[in-house]
C-alpha positions as CSV (number, residue, x, y, z in Angstrom):
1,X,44.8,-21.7,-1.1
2,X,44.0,-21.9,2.5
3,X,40.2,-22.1,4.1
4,X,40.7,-19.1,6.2
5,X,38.3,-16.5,7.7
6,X,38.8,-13.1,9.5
7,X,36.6,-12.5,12.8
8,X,37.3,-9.1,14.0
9,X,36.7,-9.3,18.0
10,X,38.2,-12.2,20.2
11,X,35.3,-11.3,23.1
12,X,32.8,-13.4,24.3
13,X,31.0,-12.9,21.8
14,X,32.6,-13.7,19.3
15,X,33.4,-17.4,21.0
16,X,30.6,-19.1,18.5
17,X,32.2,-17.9,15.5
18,X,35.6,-18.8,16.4
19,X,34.6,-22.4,17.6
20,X,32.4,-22.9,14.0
21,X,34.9,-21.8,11.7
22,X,37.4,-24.2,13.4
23,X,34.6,-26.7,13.2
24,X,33.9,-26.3,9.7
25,X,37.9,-26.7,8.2
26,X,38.7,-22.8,8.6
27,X,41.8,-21.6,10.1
28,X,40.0,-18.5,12.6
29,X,42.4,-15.7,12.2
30,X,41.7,-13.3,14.7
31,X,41.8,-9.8,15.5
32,X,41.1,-7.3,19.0
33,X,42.6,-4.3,20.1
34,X,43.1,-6.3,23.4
35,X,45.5,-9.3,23.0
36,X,44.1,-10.3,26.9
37,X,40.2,-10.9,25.8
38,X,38.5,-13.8,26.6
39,X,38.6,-15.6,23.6
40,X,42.3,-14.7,22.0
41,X,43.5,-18.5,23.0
42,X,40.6,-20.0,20.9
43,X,41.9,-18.8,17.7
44,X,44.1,-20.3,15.0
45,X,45.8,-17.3,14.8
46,X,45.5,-13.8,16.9
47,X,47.1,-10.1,15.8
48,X,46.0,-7.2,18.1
49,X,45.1,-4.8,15.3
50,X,42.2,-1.9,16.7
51,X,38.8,-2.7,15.1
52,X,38.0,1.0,14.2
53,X,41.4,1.0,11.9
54,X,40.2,-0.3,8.6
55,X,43.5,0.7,6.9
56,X,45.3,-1.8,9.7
57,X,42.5,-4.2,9.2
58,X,43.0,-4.1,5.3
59,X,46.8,-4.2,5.2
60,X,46.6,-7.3,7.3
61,X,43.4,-9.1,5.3
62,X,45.6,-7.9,2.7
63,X,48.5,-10.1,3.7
64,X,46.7,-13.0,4.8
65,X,45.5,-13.1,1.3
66,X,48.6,-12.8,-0.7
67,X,50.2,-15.5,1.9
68,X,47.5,-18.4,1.8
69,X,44.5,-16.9,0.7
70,X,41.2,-15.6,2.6
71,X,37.9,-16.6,2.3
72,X,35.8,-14.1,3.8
73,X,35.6,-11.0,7.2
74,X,32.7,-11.1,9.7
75,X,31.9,-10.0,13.0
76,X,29.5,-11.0,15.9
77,X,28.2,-8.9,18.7
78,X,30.9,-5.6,17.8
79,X,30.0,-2.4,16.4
80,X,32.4,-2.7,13.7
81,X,30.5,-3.9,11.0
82,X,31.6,-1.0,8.9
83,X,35.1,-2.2,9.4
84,X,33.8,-5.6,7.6
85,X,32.4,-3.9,5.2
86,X,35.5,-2.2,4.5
87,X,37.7,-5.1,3.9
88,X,35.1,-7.1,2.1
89,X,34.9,-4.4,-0.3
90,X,38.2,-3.5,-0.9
91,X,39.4,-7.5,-1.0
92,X,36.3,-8.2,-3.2
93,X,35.3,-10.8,-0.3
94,X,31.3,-11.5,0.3
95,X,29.5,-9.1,1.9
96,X,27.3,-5.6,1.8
97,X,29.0,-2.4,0.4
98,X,31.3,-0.5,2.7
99,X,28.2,2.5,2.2
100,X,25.5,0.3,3.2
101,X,27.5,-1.0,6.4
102,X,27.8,2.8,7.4
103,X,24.0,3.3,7.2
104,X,23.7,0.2,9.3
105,X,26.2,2.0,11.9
106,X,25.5,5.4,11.9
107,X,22.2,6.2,13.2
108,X,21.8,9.3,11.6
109,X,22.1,8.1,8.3
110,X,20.0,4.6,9.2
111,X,16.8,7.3,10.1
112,X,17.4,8.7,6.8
113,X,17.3,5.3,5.3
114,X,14.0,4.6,6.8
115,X,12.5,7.5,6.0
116,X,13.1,7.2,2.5
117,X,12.1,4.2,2.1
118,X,9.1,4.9,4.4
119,X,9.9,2.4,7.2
120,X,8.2,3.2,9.9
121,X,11.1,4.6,12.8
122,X,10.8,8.0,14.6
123,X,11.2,11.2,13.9
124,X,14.7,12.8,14.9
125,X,17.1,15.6,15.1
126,X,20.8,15.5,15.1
127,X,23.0,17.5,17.8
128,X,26.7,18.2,16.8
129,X,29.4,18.8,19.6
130,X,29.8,22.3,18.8
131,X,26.3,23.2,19.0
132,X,26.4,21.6,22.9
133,X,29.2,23.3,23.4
134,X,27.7,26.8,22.5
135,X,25.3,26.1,24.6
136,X,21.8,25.9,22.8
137,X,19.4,23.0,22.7
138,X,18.0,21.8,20.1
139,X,14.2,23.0,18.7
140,X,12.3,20.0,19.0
141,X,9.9,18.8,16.1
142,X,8.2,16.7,18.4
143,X,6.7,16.2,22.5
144,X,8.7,15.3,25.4
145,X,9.6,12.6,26.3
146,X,12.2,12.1,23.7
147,X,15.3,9.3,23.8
148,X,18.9,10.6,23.6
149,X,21.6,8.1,22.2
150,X,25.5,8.7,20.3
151,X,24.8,8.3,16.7
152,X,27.9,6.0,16.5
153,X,28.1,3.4,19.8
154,X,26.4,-0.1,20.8
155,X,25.2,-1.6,24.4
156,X,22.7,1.1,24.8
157,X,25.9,3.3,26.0
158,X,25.1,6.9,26.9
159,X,21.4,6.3,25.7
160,X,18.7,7.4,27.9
161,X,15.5,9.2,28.2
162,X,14.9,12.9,28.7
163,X,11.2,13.8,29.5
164,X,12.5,18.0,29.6
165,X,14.9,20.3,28.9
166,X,17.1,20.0,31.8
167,X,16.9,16.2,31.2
168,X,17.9,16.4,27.8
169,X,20.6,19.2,28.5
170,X,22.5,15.9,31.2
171,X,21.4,13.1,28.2
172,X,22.9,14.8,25.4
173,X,26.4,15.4,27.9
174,X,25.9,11.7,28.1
175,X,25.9,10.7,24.4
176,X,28.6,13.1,22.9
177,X,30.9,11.6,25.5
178,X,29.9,8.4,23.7
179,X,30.2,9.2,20.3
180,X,33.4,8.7,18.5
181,X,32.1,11.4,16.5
182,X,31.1,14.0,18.2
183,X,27.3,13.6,17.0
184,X,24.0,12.7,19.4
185,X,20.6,12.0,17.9
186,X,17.6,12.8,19.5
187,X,14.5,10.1,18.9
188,X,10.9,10.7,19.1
189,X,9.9,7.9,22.5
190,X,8.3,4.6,21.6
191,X,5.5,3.9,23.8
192,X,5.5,-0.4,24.5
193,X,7.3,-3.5,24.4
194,X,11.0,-4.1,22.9
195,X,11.8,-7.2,20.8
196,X,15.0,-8.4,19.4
197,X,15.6,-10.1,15.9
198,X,18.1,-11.9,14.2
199,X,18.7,-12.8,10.7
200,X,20.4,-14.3,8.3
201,X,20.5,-12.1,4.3
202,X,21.7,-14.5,1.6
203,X,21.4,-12.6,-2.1
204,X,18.6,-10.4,-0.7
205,X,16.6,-13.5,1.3
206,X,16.3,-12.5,4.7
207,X,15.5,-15.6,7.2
208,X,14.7,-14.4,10.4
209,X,16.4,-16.7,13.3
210,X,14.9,-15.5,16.6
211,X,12.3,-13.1,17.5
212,X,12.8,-12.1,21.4
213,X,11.2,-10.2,24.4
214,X,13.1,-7.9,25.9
215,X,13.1,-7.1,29.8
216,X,14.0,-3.4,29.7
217,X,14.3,-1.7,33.6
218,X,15.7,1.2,35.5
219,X,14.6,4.6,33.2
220,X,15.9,6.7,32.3
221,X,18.3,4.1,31.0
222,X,17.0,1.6,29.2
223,X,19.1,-1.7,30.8
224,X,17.7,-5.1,29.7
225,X,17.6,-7.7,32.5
226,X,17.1,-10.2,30.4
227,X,15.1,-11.8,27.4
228,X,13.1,-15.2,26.1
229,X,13.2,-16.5,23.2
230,X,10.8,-17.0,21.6
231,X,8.6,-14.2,22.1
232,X,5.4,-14.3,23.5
233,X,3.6,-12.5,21.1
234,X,0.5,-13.7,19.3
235,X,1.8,-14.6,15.5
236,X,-0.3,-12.0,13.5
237,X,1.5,-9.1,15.9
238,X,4.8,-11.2,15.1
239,X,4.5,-11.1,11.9
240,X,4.0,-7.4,11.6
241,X,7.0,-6.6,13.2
242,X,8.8,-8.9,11.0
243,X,7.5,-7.6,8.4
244,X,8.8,-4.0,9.3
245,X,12.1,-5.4,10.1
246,X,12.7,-6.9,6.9
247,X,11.7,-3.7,5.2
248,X,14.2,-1.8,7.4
249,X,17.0,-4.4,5.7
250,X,15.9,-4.1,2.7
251,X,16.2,-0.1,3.2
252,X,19.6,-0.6,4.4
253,X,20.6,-2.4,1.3
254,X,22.2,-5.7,3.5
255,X,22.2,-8.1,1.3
256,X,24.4,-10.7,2.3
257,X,25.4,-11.6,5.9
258,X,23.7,-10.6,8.6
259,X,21.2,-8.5,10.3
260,X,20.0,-7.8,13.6
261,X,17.1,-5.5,15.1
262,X,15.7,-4.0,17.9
263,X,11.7,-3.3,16.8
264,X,9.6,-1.6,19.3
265,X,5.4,-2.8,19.2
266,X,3.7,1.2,19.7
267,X,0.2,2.0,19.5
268,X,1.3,2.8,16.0
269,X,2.1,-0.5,15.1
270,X,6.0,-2.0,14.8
271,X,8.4,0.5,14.9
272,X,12.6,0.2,13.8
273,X,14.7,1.0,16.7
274,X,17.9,0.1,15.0
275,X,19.2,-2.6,12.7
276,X,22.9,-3.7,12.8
277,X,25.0,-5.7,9.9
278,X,25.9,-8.2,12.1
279,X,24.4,-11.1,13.8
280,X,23.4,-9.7,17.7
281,X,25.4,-9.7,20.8
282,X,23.3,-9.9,24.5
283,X,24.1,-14.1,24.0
284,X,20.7,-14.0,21.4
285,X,22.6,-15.3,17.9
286,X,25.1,-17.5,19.7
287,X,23.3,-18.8,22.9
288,X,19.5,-18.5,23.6
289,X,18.4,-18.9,20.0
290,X,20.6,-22.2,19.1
291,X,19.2,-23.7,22.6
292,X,15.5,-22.8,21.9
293,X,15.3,-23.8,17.9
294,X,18.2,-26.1,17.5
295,X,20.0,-24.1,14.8
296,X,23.0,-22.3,14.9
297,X,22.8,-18.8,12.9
298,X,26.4,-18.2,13.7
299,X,27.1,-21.2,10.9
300,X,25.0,-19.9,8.4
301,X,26.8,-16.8,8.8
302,X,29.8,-18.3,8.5
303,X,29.0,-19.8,5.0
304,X,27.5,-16.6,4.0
305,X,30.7,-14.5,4.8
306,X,32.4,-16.8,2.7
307,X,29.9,-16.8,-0.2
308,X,28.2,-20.2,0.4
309,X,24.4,-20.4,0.4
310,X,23.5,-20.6,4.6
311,X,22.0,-23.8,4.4
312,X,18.4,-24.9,6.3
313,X,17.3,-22.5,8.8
314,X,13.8,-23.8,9.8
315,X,13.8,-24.1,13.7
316,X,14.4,-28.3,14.8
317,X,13.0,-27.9,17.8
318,X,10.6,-25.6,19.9
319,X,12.1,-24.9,23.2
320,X,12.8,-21.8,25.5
321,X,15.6,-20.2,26.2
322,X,15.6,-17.2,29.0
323,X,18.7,-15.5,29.5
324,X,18.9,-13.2,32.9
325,X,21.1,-10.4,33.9
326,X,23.0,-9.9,37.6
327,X,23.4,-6.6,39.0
328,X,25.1,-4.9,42.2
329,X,25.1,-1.9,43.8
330,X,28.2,0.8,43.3
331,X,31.1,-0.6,44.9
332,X,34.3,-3.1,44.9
333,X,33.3,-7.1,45.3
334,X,35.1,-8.6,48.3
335,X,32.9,-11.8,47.3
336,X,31.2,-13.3,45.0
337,X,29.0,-16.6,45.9
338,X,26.8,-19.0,44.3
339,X,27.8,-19.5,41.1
340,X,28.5,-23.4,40.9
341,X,25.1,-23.2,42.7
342,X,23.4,-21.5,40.3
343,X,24.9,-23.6,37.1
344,X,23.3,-27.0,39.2
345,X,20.1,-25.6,38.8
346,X,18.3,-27.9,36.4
347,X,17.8,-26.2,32.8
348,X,20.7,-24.0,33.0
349,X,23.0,-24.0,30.7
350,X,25.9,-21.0,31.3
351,X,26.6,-18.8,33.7
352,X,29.0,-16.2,32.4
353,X,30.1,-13.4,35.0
354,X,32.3,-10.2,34.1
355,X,33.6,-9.9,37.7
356,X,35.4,-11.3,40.5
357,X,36.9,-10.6,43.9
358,X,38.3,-6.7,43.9
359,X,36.4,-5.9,40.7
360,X,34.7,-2.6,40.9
361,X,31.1,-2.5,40.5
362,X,28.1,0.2,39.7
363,X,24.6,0.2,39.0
364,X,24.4,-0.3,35.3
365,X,23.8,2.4,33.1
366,X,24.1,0.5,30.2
367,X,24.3,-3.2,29.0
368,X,27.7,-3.5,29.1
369,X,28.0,-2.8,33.0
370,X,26.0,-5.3,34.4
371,X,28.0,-7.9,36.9
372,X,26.8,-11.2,34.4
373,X,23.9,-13.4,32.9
374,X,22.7,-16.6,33.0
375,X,21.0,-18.7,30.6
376,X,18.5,-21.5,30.3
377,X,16.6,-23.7,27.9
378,X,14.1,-26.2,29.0
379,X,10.8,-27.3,26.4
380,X,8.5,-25.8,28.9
381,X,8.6,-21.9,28.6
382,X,7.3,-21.0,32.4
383,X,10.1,-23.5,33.8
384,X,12.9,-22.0,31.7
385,X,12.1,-18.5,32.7
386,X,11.9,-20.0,36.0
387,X,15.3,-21.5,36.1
388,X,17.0,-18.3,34.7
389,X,15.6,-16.0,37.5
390,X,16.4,-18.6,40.4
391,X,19.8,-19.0,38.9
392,X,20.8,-15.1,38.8
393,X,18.9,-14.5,42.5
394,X,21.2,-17.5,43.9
395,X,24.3,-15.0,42.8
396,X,25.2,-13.2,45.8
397,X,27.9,-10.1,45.6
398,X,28.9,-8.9,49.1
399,X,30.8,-5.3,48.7
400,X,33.9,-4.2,50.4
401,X,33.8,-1.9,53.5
402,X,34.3,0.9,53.9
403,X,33.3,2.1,50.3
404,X,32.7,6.1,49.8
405,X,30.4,4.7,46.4
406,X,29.0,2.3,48.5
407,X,28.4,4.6,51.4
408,X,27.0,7.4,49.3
409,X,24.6,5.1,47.4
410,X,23.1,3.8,50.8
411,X,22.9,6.6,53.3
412,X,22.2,10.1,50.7
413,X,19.7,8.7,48.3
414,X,16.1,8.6,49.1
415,X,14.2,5.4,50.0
416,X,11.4,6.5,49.1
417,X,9.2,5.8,45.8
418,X,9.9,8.3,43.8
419,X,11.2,8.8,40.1
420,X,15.2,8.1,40.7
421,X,18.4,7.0,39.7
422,X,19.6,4.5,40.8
423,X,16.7,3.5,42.3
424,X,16.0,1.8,46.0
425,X,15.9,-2.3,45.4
426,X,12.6,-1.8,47.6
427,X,10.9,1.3,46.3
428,X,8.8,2.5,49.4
429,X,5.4,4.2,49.3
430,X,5.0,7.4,51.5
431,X,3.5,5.7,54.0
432,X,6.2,3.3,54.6
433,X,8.9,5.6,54.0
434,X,7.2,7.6,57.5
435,X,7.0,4.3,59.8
436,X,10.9,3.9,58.1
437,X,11.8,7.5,59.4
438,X,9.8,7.7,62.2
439,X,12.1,4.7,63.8
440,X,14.8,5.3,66.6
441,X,18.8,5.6,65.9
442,X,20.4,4.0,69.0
443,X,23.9,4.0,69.5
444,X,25.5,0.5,68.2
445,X,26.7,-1.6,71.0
446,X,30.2,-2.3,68.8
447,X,31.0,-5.0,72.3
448,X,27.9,-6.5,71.8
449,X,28.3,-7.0,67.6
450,X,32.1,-8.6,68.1
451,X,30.4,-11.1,70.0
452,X,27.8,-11.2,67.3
453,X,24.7,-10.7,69.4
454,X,22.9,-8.9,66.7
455,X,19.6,-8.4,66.8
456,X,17.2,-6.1,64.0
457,X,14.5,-3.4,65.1
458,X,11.0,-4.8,63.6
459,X,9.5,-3.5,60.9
460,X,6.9,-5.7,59.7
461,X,5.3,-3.3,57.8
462,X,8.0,-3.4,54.9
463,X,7.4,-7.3,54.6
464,X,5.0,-7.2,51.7
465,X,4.2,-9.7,49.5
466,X,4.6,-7.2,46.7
467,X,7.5,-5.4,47.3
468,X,10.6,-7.6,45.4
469,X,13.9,-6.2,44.4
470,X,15.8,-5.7,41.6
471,X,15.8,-9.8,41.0
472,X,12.7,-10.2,42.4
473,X,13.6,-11.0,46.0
474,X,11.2,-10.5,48.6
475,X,12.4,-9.1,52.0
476,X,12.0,-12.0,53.8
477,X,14.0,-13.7,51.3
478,X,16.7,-11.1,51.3
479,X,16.7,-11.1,55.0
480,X,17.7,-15.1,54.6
481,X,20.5,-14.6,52.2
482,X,21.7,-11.8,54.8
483,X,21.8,-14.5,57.4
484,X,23.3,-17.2,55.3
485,X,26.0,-14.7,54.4
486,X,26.8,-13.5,58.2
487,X,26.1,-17.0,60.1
488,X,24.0,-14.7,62.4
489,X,20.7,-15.7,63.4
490,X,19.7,-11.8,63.2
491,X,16.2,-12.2,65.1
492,X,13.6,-9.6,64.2
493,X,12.6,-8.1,67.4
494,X,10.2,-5.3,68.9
495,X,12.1,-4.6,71.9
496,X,16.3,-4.6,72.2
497,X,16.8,-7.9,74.1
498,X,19.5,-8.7,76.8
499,X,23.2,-9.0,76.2
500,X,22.1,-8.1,72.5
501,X,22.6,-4.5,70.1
502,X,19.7,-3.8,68.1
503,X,20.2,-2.5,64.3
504,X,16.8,0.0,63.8
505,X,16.8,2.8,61.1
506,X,20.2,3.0,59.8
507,X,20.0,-0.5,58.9
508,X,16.9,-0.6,57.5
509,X,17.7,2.4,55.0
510,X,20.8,0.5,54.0
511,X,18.5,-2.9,53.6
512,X,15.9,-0.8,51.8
513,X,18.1,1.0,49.3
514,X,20.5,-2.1,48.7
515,X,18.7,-5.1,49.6
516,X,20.8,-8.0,51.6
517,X,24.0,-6.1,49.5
518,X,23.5,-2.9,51.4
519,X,22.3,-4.4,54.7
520,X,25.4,-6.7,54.0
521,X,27.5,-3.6,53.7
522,X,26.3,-2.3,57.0
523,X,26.6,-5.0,59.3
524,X,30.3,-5.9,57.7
525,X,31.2,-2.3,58.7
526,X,30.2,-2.7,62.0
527,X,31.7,-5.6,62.3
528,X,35.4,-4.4,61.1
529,X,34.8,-1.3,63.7
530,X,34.1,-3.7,66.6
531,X,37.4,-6.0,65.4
532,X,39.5,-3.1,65.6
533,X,38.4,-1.6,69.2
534,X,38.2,-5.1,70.9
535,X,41.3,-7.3,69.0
């Protein structure tokens, strides 16, 4: 009989368990519903089966086993534990009842879970298709503001916060076009911090491998920039939210393979966002917690899908690992710069991008639509966060002209600070929003920018210390990366010099709404214009 396990998903994700199995004697037999992902030339074997068709899945596991023999069905980083589940159960392989897997899928039926078993998670209500499409909103139990997420999708797609009726009338639009089926549940909202955890459940021992912070931004999405491992919490709050955690597996009834949770820390005390049966995606189980602790929890699950005991799990080592997010503006890259640079940074370990030149680009609404992350690991926790936030501000994305998203993102939004989405990179108070209106809007000199004799309308209020974009740049520092980009010296000046165009409001609202990206935009537009009427 043949050592041989089933991964479902040939993503990046899915790139640790691949390599391990190999590693370990297995033939990795792999299966996507896209025969071009990232990681289909890593495996022993690939078949493009869809991950939501069990009856595929089984007929194949089926086959596999009657020719060879198979040893076990896991996933990393997918939502399809409950097509796992399926196999495992039907094959008699390791791992958790098909039932449980669909209470760790389904969010409707996980809040059920919890409640029963009194696991502290909010209170909810569920919203069917047809009811939206009637027309009526649901009679909430509880206050605005509430969160509004598909009961049935990953990657914090279509989830996002509704603090009124009209909100929650767009969210819940949102999540049913999410759902596969046709189902939206409406949360209770978690006041505080979001942490992630990872675990390992061997015959009911659950051994937790990683505890997180997570960076969440941009409401009403909920889009994490980023998190460090290990948390920074003091150990007895740790160990509370642990503690909840575990009870939240224990609810679910996963009892071999693995888990992974999102926990929020409330004035209540811990509270279960969700818990998946699977080890995490977000580069946590495969990356960031292997670089901090020196263990790999992608082997133990490996052994564990396979019905081997996971072996030691006690962290090795005591490092930090930060991982970092990269985000543009809407439109289509014509460049992308920096990344060698940012991989030479000392203490970083991978820089993994999702797009290249002509890829089309948005402001994320979700985790999967972010342009890439990097990630670093160095003993000393201030240097690694450090490292991961230069490395992702030395990636530089300069967008297309003309662009109508582009266009439409820069010149109809708002600068100022007010509740929005997307929001400005430089959110401006009233007061500099006035000084930022109240400036002139001369006629470009299009002679003067083909010769590149550029100059920029001064505006020192807006240079503040505090004011940092959506990677923390300041504007002086954006204003450099601008330069860099161009070649244009671009001097700040009060008064238009001679021979020389001067850039004033226009160019400021671009600069203020998209940092250098959307003063980028507007100085490459100018510059196409002025090739055209003087080639």
């Amino acid at each position: 009989m043949k050592q041989r396990i089933l991964i479902l998903g040939a993503g990046i994700m899915q790139k640790p368990a691949i390599s391990f199995a190999k590693e370990r004697g297995l033939e990795a037999v792999v299966v996507d519903a896209d025969p071009n992902a990232a990681c289909v030339g890593l495996a022993d074997r690939f078949e493009k089966i869809d991950l939501k068709d069990k009856e595929a899945l089984e007929a194949f596991a089926r086959s596999l086993k009657m020719d060879g023999g198979l040893s076990g069905v896991m996933t990393a980083g997918t939502d399809f534990s409950a097509s796992v589940a399926w196999v495992a159960e039907r094959l008699k392989l390791p791992g958790i009842p098909y039932e449980a897997a669909l209470d760790a899928s389904d969010k409707e039926r996980m809040r059920r879970r919890f409640k029963e078993a009194g696991v502290p998670s909010p209170e909810f209500v569920i919203v069917h298709q047809s009811q939206f499409a009637a027309g009526s909103l649901p009679v909430l139990p509880f206050p605005f503001p509430v969160v509004v997420k598909p009961v049935d999708n990953m990657g914090a797609r279509g989830c996002r916060r509704a603090d009124s009726a009209e909100d929650l009338r767009a969210a819940l639009q949102d999540a049913l076009a999410f759902s596969r089926s046709g189902r939206a549940i409406v949360e209770e909202y978690m006041e505080g911090p979001e942490f992630s955890v990872d675990a390992i459940v061997y015959q009911g021992n659950i051994s937790i491998c990683g505890l997180a912070d997570r960076h969440i931004f941009f409401p009403p999405y909920f889009i994490e920039m980023g998190h460090t491992m290990p948390t920074a919490l003091p150990e007895q709050e740790a160990a509370a939210l642990l503690e909840t955690f575990k009870a939240g597996v224990r609810a679910l009834g996963i009892t071999n393979g693995a888990a992974k949770g999102d926990v929020k820390l409330t004035p209540r005390g811990p509270m279960i966002g969700e818990i998946a049966a699977r080890l995490s995606g977000g580069y946590m189980s495969g990356w960031t917690y292997p670089y901090a602790s020196g263990v790999e929890p992608t082997k133990a699950a490996i052994a564990v899908a396979i019905g081997e005991a996971p072996g030691p799990l006690e962290p090795i080592r005591t490092w930090t690992s930060a991982e970092r997010a990269f985000i543009s503006i809407p439109g289509q890259v014509a460049e992308l710069y920096g990344i060698d640079e940012a991989k030479s940074i000392p203490g970083i370990q991978d820089v993994f991008s999702r797009i290249s030149k002509g890829s089309r680009v948005q402001f994320p609404e979700n985790n999967v639509t972010k342009c890439g992350n990097v990630i670093s690991a160095l003993p000393d926790r201030a240097a690694a966060i450090q490292a991961a936030e230069d490395a992702a501000r030395r990636i530089w994305i300069r967008l297309a002209s003309p662009h109508a998203e582009t266009e439409a993102f820069l010149f109809t939004e708002s600068p100022v600070s007010v509740p929005s989405f997307p929001p400005p990179a430089y959110p401006l108070s009233q007061d500099l929003a006035q000084i930022l209106f109240a400036m002139p809007e001369n006629e470009v000199d299009l002679k003067a920018v083909a010769k590149g004799a550029i100059s920029i309308f001064a505006f020192p209020e807006f240079f503040q210390p505090s004011l940092k974009d959506y990677h923390g740049r300041s504007p002086e520092e954006s204003l450099q990366v601008l330069r860099t980009i161009t070649g244009l010296a671009l001097p700040v000046v009060a008064q238009p010099q001679a021979g020389m165009t001067i850039l004033d409001r226009r160019f400021w609202q671009a600069f203020v709404r998209g940092s250098y990206q959307g003063a980028l935009y507007y100085i490459d537009e100018l510059t196409s214009q002025a090739a055209k009427r003087f080639r």
